[in-house]
N, C-alpha and C positions, 0 to 999 in steps of 0.2 A: 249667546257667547259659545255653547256647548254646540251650536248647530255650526257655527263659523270655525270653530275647532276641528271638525267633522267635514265638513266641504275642503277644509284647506289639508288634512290629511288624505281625504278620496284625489285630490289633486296632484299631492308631492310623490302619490303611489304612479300616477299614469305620468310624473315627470320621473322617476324613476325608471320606468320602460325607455323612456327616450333616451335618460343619459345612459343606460345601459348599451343601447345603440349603437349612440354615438362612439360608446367606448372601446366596444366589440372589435370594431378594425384595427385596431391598436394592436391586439392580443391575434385576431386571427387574420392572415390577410389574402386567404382562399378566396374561391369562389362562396363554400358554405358559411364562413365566417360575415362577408358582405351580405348574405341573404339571410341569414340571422339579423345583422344586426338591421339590414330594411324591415324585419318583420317587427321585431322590438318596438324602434320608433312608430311605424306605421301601427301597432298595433294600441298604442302609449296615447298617442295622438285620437285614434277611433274611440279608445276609451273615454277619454280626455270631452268629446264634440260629445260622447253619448250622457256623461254626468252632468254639462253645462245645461242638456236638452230638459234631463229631467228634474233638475233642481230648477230650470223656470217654471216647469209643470206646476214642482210642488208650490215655487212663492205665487204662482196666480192662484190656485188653488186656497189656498190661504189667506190672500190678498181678497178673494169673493167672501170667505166665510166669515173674515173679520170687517170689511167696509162694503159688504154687500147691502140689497134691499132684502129686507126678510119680507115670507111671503108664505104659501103655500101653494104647494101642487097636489092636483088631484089624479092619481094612476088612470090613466085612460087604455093604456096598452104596457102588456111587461111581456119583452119576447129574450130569452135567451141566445147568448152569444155565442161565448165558448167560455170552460173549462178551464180557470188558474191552475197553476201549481202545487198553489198554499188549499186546494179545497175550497176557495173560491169561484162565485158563479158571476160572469159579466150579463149583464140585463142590458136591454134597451129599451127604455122606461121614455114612455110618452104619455105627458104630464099636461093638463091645463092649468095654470100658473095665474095666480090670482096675488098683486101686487097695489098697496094704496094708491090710488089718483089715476089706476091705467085699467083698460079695459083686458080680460081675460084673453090669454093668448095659450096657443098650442107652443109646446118646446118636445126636445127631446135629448133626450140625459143617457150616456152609457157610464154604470157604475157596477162595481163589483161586490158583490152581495156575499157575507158568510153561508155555508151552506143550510145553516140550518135556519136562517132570516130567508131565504127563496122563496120558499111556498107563501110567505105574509105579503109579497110585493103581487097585488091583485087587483083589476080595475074597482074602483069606487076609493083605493087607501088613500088617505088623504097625509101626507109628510111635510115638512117644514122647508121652503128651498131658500138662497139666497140668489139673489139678481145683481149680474154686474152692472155698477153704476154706469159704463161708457156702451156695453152691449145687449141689451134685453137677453139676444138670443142664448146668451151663457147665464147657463139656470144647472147652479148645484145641488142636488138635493143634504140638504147639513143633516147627516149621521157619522157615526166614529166610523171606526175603521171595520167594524164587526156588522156596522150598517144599522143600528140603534140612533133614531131620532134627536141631535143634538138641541 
């Protein structure tokens, strides 16, 4: 409820750019006025396509960890990516994934690692994954957000 609360406020914010906009020409009806208020919408709108992007992110993301196949992966290669903002290290963690009934496969997983969990992500670690039910090749490794084994 609280997360549906939260999406539909992140929403009525980037509908707020637009109706601003829209309203803009009302009050100004320059040239600067029309280019404001195109920048508003158009800006309201970009917002708007970038939260719808990453709130599917997060419900697939969720959607593995909760009706996934559990499993483990064993670190075969961990190469760094780049650098978060938050002090966060993004890896490129290639994993042999070992799931009941299917023979051992190679994946490979980009996930962002606290910094101070970095140096533990080394070949031999063996971590917990989930396997989507419709695509093998999407293999999460399930740690929290600090990157701790769930």
């Amino acid at each position: 409820m609280t997360r549906m609360i939260g999406r539909l406020g992140a929403y009525g914010f980037c509908l707020m750019f637009v109706a601003i906009g829209c309203g803009l020409p009302l009050f100004r009806r320059d040239r600067e006025g029309l280019l404001g208020a195109l920048g508003f919408v158009v800006g309201g709108l970009l917002l708007m396509a970038f939260l719808f992007a990453l709130h599917r992110w997060q419900d697939g993301r969720e959607a593995i960890l909760r009706a996934g196949i559990p499993g483990r992966g064993t670190v075969v290669a961990a190469r760094k990516l780049k650098m978060a903002e938050d002090w966060d290290q993004f890896l490129k963690v290639t994993l042999v994934v070992e799931i009941p009934g299917r023979p051992p496969y190679r994946a490979d997983v980009r996930k962002p690692y606290h910094r101070t969990y970095i140096d533990s992500v080394v070949p031999g670690l063996v971590v917990p994954v989930r396997v989507s039910p419709r695509n093998p090749n999407r293999v999460l490794i399930a740690t929290t957000t600090m990157g701790r084994p769930i």
